[in-house]
N, C-alpha and C positions, 0 to 999 in steps of 0.2 A: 718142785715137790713141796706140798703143804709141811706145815712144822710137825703136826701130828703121827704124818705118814715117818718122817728123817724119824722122829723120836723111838717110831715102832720100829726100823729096821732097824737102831741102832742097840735096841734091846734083843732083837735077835741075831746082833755077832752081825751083821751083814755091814760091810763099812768098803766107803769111796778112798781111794789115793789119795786125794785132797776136796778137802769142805772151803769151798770160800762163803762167809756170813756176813752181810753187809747191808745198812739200810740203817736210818734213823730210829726205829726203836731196838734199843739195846737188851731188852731183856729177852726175845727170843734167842737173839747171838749169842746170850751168854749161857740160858737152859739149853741151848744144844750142845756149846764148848762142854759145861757140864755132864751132860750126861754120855760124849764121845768117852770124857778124862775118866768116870766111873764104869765103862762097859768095855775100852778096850784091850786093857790090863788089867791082869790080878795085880792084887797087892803086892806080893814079891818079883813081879816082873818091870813094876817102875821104877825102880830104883835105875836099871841100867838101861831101860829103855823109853823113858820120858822126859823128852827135853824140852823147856816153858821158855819163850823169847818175849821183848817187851819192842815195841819199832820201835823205838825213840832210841833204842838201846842198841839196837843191831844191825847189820850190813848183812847184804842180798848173802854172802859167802857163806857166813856163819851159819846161815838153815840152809842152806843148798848141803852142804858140808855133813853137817848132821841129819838131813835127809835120806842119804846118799849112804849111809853107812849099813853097814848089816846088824838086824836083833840082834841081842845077845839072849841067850835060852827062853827065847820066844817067837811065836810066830810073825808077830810084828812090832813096830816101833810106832810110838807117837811122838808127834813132833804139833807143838802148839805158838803160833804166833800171837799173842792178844795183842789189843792196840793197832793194826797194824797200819791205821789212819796213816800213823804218826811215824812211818819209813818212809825216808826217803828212796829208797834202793828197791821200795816193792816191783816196780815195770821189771827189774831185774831178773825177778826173779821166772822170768817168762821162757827161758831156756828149760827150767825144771817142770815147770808146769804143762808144758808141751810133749814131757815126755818124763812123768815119774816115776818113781821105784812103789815097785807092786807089793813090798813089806814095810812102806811107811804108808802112817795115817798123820796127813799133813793140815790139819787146821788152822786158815785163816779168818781171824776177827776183824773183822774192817767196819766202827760201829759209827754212827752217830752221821754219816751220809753214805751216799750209794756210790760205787763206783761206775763212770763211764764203761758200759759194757759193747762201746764199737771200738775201745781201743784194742790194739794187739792183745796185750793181756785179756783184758775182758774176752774177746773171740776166744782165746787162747782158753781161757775158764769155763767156757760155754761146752767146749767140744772136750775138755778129760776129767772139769770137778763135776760134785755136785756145788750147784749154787744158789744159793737162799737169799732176797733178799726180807727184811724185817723192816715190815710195816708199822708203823703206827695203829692204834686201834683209835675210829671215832666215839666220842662220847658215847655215841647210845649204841657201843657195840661192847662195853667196859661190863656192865651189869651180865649178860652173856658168860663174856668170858668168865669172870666171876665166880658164876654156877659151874662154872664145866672144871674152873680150877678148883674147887672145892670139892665136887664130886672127883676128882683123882686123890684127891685124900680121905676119899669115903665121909663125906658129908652132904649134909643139903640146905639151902637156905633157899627163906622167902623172900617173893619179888619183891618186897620194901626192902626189907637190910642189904639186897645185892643193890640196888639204887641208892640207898641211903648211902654205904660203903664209898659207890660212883665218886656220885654229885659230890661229896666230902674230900673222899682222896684223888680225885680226878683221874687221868690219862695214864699218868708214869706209873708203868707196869712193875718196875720193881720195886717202888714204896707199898704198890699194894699188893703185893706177894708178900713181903714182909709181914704187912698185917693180916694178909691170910693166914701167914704160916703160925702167927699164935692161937687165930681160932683155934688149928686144927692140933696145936699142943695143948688146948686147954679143955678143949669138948670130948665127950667119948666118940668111937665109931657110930655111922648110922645117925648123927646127931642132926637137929635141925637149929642152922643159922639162923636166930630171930636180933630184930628194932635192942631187946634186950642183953643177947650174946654180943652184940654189935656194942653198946656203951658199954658194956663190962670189961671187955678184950680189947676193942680197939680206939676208945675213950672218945665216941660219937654219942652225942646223948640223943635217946630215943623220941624226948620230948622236944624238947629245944635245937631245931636244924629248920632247915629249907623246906624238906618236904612236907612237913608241918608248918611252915609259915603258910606255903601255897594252899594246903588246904584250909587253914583259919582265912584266909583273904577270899579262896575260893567257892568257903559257904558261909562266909559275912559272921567268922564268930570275931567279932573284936575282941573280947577279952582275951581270946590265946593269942591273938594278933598283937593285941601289945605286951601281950607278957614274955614273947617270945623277940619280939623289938627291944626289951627292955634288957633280954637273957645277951642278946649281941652287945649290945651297945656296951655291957658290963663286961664281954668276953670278946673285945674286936675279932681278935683270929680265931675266934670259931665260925666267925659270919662275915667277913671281911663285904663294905656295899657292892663291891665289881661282882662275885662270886654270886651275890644275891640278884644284883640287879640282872645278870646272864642267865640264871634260871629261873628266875620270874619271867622276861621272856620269851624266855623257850613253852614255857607254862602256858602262857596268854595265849601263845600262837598255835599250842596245840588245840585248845577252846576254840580258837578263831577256825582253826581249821578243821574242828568238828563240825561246827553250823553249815560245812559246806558238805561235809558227805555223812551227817548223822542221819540222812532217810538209808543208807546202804546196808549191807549187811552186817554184822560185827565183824568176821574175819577182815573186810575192808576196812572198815572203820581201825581195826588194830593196824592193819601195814600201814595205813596212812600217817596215824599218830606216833609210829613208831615205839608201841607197845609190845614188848613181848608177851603179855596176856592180860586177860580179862581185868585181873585185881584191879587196875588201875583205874579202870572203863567207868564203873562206878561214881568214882570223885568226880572225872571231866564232864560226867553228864550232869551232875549235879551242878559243879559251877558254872556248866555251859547256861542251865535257868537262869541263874544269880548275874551273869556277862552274855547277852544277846550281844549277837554278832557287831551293834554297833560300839556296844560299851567294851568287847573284847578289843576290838581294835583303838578305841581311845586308851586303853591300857598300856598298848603296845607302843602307844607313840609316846605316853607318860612315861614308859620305860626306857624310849632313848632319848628324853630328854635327862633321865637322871643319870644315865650312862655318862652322857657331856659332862655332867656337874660330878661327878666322880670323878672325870678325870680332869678338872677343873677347867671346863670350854665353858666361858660367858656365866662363871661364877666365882665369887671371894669365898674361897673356905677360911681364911685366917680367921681362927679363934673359933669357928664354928667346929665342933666335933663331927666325927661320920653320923655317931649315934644321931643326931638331931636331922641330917640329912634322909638318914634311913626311916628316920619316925614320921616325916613329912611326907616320905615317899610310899609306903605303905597307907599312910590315912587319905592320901589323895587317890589310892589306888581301889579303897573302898567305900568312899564316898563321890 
């Protein structure tokens, strides 16, 4: 079952014996623990009927035990395992799971890998929980989500700021929830996320970032080229070279790989580049004149050459700064 679909049933009272959540990214396992711990009790039925285990802390007995037990002035009991990586005694727990009590709601968090789902357990999982595993999101599926997490808190942002957001706070879903959650304390309803709400709220500056360097390198303006080389150099962690040199890149390669299907339509042209629309189409055509297909791909291999020297293969950084690396890297990229 999709996390969307667990979320909607879970808001309408519909609930499984046991939840197993397990998989490398953590922040689904933990928005569903969430919203089971808010939807399955009222407020005055948790006190005597919700009980929170840590694995590290506990033996297979102890939730069987309290599993096991009858509500007290409620329909049902929650019973929450987090961590559950970190039990040793989970296989144990495969007598219970085989055959659970139809008034507990048994939530296990198994985060940060998946569990073997041909062991006993696992079979065992298959056929009485539901089971969710949480995925990772790829890079160019972050901006997406993004929008759609934004729009559940009634707002909306443009395809720069969900990208700019991206590229900035990368993959890990719960630092950038975090930073959502202040847009969405600090804008009114209905509001539109812009390049602007973005440096205000979540201290990305509108001017000075990647997206804006590819475009100054992309339509040959040097002056914002180096003044945004200059803005790093003075601010490393806001532009660290690995971060730049991996979207620079990705950048060339989308250009490289426009020259090969720009006669197609656009909706082609967009799946190939892995655009979610138009806004973007604009720039790539542009610097697609500026990097014919053969300068795009000398680009690309200037790019992994600087990759090496970043991570210092067949170069002496002592004494040399990033900043000086990246200023070399960037003028040989536009000339």
């Amino acid at each position: 079952m999709e996390f969307q679909q667990i979320l909607a049933e879970i808001k309408n009272k519909k609930f499984h014996p046991v939840y197993f959540l397990h998989g490398k990214e953590p922040y689904f396992i933990d928005a569903i623990a969430k919203q089971i711990e808010e939807h399955t009790l009222s407020e005055s039925e948790r006190a005597f009927n919700q009980s929170v285990f840590y694995g590290k802390d506990v033996d297979h007995m102890a939730i069987v035990d309290t599993a096991r037990r009858f509500p007290m002035m409620a329909p049902r009991q929650l019973v929450l395992l987090k961590e559950a990586q970190d039990m040793r005694s989970l296989d144990s727990l495969l007598p219970y799971i085989e055959k659970p009590a139809e008034s507990t709601v048994l939530v296990i968090a198994y985060k940060y890998k998946k569990l073997n789902m041909n062991t006993k357990l696992g079979k065992a999982l298959k056929k009485t929980a539901l089971v969710f595993e949480s995925k990772p999101l790829y890079d160019n599926q972050v901006p997406g989500w993004i929008a759609n997490f934004l729009k559940g808190q009634g707002l909306k942002v443009t395809p720069k700021a969900a990208e700019l957001i991206a590229e900035n706070l990368g993959a890990d879903l719960s630092k950038v929830a975090n930073e959502l959650d202040k847009l969405a304390l600090n804008l009114p309803a209905n509001a539109t996320v812009d390049d602007a709400a973005v440096e205000r709220y979540v201290g990305i500056s509108k001017d000075f970032n990647v997206f804006e360097l590819q475009k100054a390198i992309g339509l040959r303006d040097f002056l914002k080229a180096q003044r945004i080389v200059a803005y790093f150099t003075a601010n490393p962690k806001k532009g660290p070279l690995p971060m730049l040199v991996g979207s620079l890149y990705n950048y060339f390669s989308k250009i490289y790989l426009y020259h090969a299907v720009k006669d197609q339509g656009e909706p082609a042209i967009l799946q190939a580049l892995g655009l979610r629309s138009s806004f973007f189409l604009k720039e790539y055509r542009a610097a697609a004149k500026n990097y014919p297909r053969a300068k795009a791909e000398q680009a690309i291999a200037l790019l992994q050459e600087f990759d090496l020297k970043s991570k210092g293969v067949g170069y002496n950084s002592t004494g040399k700064p990033e900043g000086e690396l990246m200023k070399e890297m960037v003028w040989r990229l536009m000339h």
